[in-house]
Structures are given as C-alpha cells and as structure tokens.
N, CA and C of each residue as an Amber inpcrd file, in Angstrom:
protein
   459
  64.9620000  -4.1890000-197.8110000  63.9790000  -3.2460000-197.3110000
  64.7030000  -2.0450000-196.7100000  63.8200000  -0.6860000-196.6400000
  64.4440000   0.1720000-196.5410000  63.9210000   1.1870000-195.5150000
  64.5210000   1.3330000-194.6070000  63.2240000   2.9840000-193.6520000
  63.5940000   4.0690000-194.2380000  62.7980000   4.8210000-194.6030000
  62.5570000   6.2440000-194.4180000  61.9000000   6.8180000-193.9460000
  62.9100000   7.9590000-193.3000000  62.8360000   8.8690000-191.9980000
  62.7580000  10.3870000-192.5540000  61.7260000  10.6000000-192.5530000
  60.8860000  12.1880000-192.9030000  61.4550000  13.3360000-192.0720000
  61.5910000  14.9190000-192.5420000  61.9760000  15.5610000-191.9020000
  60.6700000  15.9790000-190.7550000  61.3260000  16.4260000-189.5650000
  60.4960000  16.4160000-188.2330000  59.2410000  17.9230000-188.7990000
  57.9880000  17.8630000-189.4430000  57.2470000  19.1310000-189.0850000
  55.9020000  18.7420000-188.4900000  55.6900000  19.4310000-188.3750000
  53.7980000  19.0020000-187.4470000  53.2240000  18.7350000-188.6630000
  52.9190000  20.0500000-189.6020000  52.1330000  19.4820000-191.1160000
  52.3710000  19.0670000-192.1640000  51.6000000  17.6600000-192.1450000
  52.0330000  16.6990000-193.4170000  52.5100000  17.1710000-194.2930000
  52.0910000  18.2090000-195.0500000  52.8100000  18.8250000-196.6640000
  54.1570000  18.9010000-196.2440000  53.8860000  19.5690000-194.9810000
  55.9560000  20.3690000-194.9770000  56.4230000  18.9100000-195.1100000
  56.3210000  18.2680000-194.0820000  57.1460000  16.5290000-194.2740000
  57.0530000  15.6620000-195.5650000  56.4010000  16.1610000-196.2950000
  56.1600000  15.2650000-197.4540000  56.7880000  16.5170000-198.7800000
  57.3060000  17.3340000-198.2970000  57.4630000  18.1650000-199.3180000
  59.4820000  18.3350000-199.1620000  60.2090000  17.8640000-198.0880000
  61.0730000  17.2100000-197.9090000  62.0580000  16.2840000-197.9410000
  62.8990000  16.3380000-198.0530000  63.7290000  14.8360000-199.0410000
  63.6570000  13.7090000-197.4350000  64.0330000  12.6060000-197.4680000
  63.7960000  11.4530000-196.5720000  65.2880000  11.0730000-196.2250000
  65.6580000  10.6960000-195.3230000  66.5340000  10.1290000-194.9670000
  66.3040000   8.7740000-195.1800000  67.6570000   7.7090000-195.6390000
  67.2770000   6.2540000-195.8390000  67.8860000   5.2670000-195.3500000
  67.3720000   4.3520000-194.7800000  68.4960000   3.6980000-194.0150000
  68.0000000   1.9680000-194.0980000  69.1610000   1.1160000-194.5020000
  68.6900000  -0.1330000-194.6300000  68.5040000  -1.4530000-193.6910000
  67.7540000  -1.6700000-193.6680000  67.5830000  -3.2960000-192.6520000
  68.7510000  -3.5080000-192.1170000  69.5310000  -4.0700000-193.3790000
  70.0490000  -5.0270000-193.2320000  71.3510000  -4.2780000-193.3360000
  72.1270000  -3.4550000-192.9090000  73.0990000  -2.6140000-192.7310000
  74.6240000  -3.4280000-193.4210000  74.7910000  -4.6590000-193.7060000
  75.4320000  -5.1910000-194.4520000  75.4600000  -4.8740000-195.6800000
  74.7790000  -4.5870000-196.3670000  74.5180000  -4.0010000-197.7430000
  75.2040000  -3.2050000-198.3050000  75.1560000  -1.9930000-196.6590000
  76.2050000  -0.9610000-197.1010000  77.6540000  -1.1330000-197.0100000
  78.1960000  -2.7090000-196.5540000  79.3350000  -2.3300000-196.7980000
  80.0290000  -2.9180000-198.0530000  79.0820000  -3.1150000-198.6240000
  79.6820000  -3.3540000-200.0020000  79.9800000  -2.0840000-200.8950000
  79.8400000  -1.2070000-200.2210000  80.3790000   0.2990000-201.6190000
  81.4380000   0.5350000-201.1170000  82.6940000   0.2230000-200.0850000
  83.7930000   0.3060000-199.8160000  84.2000000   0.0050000-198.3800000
  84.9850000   0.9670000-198.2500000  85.8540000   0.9010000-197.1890000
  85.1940000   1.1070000-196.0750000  85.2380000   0.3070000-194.5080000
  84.5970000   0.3790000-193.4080000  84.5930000   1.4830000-192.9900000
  85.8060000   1.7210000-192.8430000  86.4220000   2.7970000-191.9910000
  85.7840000   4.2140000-192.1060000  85.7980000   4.3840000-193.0050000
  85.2930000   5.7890000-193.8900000  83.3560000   5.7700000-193.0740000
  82.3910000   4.6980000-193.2520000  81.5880000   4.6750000-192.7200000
  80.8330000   4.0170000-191.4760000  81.7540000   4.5220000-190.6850000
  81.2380000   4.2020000-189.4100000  80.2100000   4.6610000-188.1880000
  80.4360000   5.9810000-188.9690000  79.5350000   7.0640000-187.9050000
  77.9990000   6.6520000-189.1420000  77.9010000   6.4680000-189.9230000
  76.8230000   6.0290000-190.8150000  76.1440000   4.8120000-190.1720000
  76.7060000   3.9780000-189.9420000  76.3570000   2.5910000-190.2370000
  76.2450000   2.5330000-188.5120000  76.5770000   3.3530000-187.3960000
  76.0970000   3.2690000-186.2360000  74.7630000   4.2870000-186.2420000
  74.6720000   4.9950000-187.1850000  73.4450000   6.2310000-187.0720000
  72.0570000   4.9420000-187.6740000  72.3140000   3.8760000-188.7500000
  71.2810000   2.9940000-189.4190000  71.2690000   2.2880000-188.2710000
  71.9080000   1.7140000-186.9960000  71.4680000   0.9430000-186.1260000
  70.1390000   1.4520000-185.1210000  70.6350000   2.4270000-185.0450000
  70.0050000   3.2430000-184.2560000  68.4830000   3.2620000-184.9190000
  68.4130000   3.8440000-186.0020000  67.4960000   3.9230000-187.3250000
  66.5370000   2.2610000-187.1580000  67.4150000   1.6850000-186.9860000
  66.8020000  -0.1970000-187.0960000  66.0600000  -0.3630000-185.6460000
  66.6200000   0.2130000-184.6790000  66.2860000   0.2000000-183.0210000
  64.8890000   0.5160000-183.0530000  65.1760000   2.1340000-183.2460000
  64.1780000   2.7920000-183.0680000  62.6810000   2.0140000-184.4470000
  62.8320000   1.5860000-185.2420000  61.8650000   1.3500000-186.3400000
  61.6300000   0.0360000-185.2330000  62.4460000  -0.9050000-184.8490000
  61.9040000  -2.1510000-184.5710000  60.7370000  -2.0650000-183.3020000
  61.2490000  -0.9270000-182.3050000  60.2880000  -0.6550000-181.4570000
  59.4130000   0.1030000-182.0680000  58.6340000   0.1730000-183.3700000
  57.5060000   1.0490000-183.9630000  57.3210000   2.6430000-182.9430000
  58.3400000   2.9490000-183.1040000  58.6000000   4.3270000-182.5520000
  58.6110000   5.2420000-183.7340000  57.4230000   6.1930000-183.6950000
  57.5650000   7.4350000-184.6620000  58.4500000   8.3040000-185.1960000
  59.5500000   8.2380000-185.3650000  60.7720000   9.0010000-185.6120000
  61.1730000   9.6040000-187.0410000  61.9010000  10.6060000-186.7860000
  61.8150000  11.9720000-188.2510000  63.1610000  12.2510000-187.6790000
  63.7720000  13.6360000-188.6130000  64.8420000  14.0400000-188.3930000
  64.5820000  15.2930000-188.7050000  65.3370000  16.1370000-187.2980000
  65.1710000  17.2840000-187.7960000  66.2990000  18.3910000-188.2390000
  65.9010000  19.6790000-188.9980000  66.8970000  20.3190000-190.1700000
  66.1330000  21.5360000-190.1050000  66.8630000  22.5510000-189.2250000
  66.6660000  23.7340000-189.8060000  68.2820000  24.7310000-190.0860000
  68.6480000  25.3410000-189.2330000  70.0160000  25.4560000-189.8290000
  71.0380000  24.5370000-189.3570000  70.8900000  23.8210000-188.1370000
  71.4880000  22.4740000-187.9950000  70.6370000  21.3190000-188.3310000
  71.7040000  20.1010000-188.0730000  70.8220000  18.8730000-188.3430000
  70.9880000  18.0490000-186.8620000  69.5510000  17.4350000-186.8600000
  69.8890000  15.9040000-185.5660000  69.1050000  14.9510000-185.8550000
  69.7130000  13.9710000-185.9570000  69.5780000  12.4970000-186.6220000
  68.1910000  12.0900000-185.9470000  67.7020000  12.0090000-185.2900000
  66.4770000  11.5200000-184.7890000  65.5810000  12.1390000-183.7690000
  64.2970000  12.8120000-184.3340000  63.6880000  13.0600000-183.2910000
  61.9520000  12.1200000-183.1140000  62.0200000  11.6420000-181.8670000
  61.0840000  11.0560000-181.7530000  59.6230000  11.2200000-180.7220000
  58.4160000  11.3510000-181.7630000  57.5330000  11.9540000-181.3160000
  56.8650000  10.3710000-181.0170000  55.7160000  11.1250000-179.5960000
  55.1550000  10.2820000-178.8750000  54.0230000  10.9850000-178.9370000
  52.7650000  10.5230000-179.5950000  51.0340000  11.2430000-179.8960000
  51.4880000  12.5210000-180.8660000  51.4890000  13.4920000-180.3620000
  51.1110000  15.0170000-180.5590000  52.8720000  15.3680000-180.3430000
  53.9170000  14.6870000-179.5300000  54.5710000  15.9740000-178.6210000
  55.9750000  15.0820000-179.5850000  57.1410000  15.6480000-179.6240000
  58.0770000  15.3970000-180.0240000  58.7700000  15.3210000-178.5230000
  58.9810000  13.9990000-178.1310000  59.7250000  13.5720000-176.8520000
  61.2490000  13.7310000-176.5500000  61.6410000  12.9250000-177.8700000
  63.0200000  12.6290000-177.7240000  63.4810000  13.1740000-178.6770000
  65.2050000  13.5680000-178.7590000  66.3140000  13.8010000-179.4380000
  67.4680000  13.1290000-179.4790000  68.0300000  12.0470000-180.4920000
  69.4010000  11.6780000-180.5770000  69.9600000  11.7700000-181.6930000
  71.3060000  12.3600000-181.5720000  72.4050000  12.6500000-182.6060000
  73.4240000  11.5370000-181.9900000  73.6490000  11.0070000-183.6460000
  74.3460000   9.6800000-183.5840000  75.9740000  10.4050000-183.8840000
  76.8070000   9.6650000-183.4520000  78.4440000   9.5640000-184.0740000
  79.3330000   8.8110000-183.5230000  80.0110000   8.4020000-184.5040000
  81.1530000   7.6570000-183.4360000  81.9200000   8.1050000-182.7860000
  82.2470000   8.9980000-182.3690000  83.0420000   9.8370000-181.2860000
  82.7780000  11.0330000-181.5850000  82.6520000  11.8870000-180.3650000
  82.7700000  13.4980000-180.3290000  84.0750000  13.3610000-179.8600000
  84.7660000  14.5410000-181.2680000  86.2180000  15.0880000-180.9170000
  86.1580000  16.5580000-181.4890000  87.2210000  17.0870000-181.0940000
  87.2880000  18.6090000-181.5180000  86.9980000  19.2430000-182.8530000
  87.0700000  18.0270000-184.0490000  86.7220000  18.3460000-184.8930000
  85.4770000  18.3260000-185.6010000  84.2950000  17.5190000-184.8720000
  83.0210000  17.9980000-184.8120000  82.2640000  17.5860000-183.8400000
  82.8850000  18.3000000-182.7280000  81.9610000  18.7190000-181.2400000
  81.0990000  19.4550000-181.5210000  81.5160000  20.9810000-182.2320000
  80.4900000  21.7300000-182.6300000  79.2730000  21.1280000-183.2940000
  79.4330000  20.9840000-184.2120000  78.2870000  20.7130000-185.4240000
  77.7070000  19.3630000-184.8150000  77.9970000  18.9540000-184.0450000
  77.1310000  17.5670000-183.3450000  76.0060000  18.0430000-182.1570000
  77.0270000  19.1900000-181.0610000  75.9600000  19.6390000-180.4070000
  75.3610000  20.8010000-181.0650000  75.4470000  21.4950000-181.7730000
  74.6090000  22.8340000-182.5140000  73.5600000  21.9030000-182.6140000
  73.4420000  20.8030000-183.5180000  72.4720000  19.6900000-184.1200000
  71.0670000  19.8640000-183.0420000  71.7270000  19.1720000-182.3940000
  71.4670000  18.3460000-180.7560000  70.7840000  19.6200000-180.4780000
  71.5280000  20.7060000-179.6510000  70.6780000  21.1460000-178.9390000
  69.6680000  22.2760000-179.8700000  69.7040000  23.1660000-180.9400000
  68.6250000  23.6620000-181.8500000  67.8600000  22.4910000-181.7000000
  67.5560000  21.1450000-181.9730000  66.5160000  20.3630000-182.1980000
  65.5240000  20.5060000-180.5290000  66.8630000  20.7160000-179.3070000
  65.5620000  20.2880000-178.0220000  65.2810000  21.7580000-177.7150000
  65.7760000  22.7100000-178.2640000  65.6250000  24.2420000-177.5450000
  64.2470000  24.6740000-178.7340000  64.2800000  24.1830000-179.9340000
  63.2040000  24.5680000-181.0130000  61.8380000  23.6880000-180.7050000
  61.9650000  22.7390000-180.1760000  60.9340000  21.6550000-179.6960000
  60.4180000  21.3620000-178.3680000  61.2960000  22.0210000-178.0090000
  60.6860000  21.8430000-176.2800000  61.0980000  20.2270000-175.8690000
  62.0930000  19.3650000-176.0630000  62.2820000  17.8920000-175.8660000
  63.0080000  17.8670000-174.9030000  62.2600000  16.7470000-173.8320000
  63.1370000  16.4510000-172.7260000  64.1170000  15.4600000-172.9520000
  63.9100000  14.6870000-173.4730000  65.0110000  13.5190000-173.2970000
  65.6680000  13.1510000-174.7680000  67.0470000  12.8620000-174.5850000
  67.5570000  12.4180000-175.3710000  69.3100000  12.4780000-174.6370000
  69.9990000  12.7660000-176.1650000  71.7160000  12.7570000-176.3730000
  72.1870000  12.6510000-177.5440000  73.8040000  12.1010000-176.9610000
  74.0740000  11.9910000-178.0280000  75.0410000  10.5730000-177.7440000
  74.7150000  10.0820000-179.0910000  75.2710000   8.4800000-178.9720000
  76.0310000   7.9360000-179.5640000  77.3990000   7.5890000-179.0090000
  78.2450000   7.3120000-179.5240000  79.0080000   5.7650000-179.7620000
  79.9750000   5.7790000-180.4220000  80.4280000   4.4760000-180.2880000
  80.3940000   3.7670000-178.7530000  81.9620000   4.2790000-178.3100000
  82.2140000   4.4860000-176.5820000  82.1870000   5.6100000-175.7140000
  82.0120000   6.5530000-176.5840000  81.9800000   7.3110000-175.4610000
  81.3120000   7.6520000-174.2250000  81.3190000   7.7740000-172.8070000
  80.4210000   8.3140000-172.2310000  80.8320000   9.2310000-170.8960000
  80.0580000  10.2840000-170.7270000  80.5630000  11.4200000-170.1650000
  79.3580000  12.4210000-170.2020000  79.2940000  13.7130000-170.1080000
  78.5030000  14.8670000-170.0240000  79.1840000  15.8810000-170.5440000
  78.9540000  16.4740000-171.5770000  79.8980000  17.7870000-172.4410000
  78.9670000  18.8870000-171.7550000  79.4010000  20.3900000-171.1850000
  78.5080000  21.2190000-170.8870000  78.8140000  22.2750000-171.7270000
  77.2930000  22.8730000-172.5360000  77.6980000  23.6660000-173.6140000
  76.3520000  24.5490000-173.4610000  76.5490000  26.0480000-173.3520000
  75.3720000  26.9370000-173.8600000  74.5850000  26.8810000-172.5890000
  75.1530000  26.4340000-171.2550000  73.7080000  26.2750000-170.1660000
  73.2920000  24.7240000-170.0250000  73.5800000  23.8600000-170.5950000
  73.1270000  22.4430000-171.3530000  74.0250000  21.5320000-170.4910000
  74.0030000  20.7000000-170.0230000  74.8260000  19.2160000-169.5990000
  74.1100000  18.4680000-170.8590000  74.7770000  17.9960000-171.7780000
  74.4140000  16.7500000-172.5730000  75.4980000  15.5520000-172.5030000
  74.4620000  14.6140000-172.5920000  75.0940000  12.8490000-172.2140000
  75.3620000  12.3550000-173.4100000  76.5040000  11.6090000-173.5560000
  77.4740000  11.1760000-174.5160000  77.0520000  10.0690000-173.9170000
  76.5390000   9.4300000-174.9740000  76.0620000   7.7200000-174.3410000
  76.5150000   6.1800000-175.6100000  77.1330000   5.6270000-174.3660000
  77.8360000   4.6750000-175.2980000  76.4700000   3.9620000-176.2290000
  76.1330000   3.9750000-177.4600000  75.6820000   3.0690000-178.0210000
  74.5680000   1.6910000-177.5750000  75.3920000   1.3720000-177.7150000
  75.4350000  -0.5150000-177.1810000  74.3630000  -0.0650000-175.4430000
  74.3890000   0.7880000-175.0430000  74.0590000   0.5680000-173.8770000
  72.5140000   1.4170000-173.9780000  72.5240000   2.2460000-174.6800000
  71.1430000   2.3630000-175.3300000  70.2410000   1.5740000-175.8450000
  70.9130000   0.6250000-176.6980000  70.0870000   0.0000000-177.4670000
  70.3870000  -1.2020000-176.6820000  70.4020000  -1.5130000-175.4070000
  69.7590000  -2.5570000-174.5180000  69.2870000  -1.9040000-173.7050000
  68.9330000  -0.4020000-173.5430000  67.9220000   0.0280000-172.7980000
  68.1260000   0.5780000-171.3980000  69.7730000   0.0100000-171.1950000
  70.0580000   0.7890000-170.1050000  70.0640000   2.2560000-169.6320000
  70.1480000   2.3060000-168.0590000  69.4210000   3.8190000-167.9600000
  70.7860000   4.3240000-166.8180000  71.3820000   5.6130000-167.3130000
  71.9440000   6.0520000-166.2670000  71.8190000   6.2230000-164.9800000
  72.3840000   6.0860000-164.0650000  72.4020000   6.8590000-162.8670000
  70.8120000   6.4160000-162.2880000  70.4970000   5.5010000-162.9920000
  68.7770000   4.8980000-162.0570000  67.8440000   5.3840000-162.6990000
  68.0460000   6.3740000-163.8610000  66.9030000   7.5430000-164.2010000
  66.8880000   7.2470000-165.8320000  65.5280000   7.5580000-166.4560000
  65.7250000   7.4100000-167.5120000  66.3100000   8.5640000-167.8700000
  67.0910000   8.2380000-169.3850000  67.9530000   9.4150000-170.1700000
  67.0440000  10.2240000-170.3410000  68.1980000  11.8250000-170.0180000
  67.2680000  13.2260000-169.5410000  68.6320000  14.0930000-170.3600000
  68.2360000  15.2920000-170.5140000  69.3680000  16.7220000-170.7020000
  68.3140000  17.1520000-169.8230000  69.4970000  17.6590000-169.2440000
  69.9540000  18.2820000-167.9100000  70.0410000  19.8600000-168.2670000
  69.6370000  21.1300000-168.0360000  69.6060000  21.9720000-168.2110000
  70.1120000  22.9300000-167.1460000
C-alpha cells in the first residue's frame, strides 16, 4: 500500500491537476533498489509520511519555487510545516530552509520545522529562529522546552 501526498492548494483542480508525492507503508520495500546509504534522507521523509497518515492528519506538500515536504492542514487553515532531512549541513542548509520558510511566510503557518535524523538546535535565518528537531522525538510527540513545536519569529 501506498500514500499519496497532493500538492498543498485550496482548489481541488489545482491539487488534482499536480503530480503526487508517494510514499510506502511499509518502507522496507524501498530498500530493495539499492544501497542504504544513498537513501536516507528519503526513507526518514516516508516515516514521517507513515506518522503523519497513521494519525489521519490531512497533509500535502508544498511547491512553488521551493519545496517542503509536508504541510498540514487542520479544517480550512494550513497549520503546520515540516521539511524532513537527515542532517542540515552547508551543503543544503539553503535549499532546506528556502523550502521551510516560503511554505510558512506564503501560508501564514505557525508551527512546524525541520526534522532531522539527530540533529537539534535553532538555525536563525531571514528574521526566523527555526527548530532542527531530532526525528525520533517528534514522532513520540515530544514537546520542547514545555511548549508545543512553534517558529519563532
């Protein structure tokens, strides 16, 4: 079985007129086309993908001249933003937060990040504090600092 994750627009045509992002159950699957190593920042972005589907959470991705792996709407409002990777390093800090923040500055979204293998910390970019959040500690729900996960502006 398979999710697909629609690009983020308010009207159905635009989202249906869009290619889908795809991501599988059972994330074992994918490692039969090779080498681990090579897909790791993948195969932590389908966990995430599995998280968010298992809690029947509405989630799309959004793409206009950047990309961010998940945005998740609650009724009417697009709530959240997370861009997945296994580490932010110098060689795509940029293109991880460009992602990230075009998705919460075009949407108006309070909460989200960005989620990584281990990393965790606060990168400040453009006016922005964004949270580098280990993984694993998301997807048991833990909450920083007492508060649920926020960007900080």
């Amino acid at each position: 079985m398979v999710i697909a994750n629609e690009k983020f627009a308010y009207s159905p045509r635009r989202r249906m007129m869009n290619p889908r992002k795809v991501y599988l159950i059972d994330p074992g699957f994918g490692l039969l086309g090779g080498a681990f190593t090579e897909k790791r920042g993948a195969l932590l972005e389908n966990a995430v993908a599995v998280e968010l589907f298992r809690q029947q959470r509405r989630m799309f991705y959004f793409k206009e001249r950047y990309e961010c792996d998940f945005i998740v709407q609650e009724g009417t409002r697009a709530t959240e933003a997370w861009q997945v990777c296994w580490e932010v390093n110098a060689k795509n800090e940029r293109r991880e937060l460009r992602g990230f923040l075009e998705a919460v500055e075009t949407l108006k979204i309070p909460r989200g990040g960005i989620l990584t293998y281990d990393q965790e910390e606060t990168r400040k970019t453009d006016g922005h504090r964004v949270r580098l959040i280990p993984v694993w500690k998301w997807l048991l729900g833990l909450h920083v600092e007492g508060k649920r996960l926020e960007i900080q502006s």
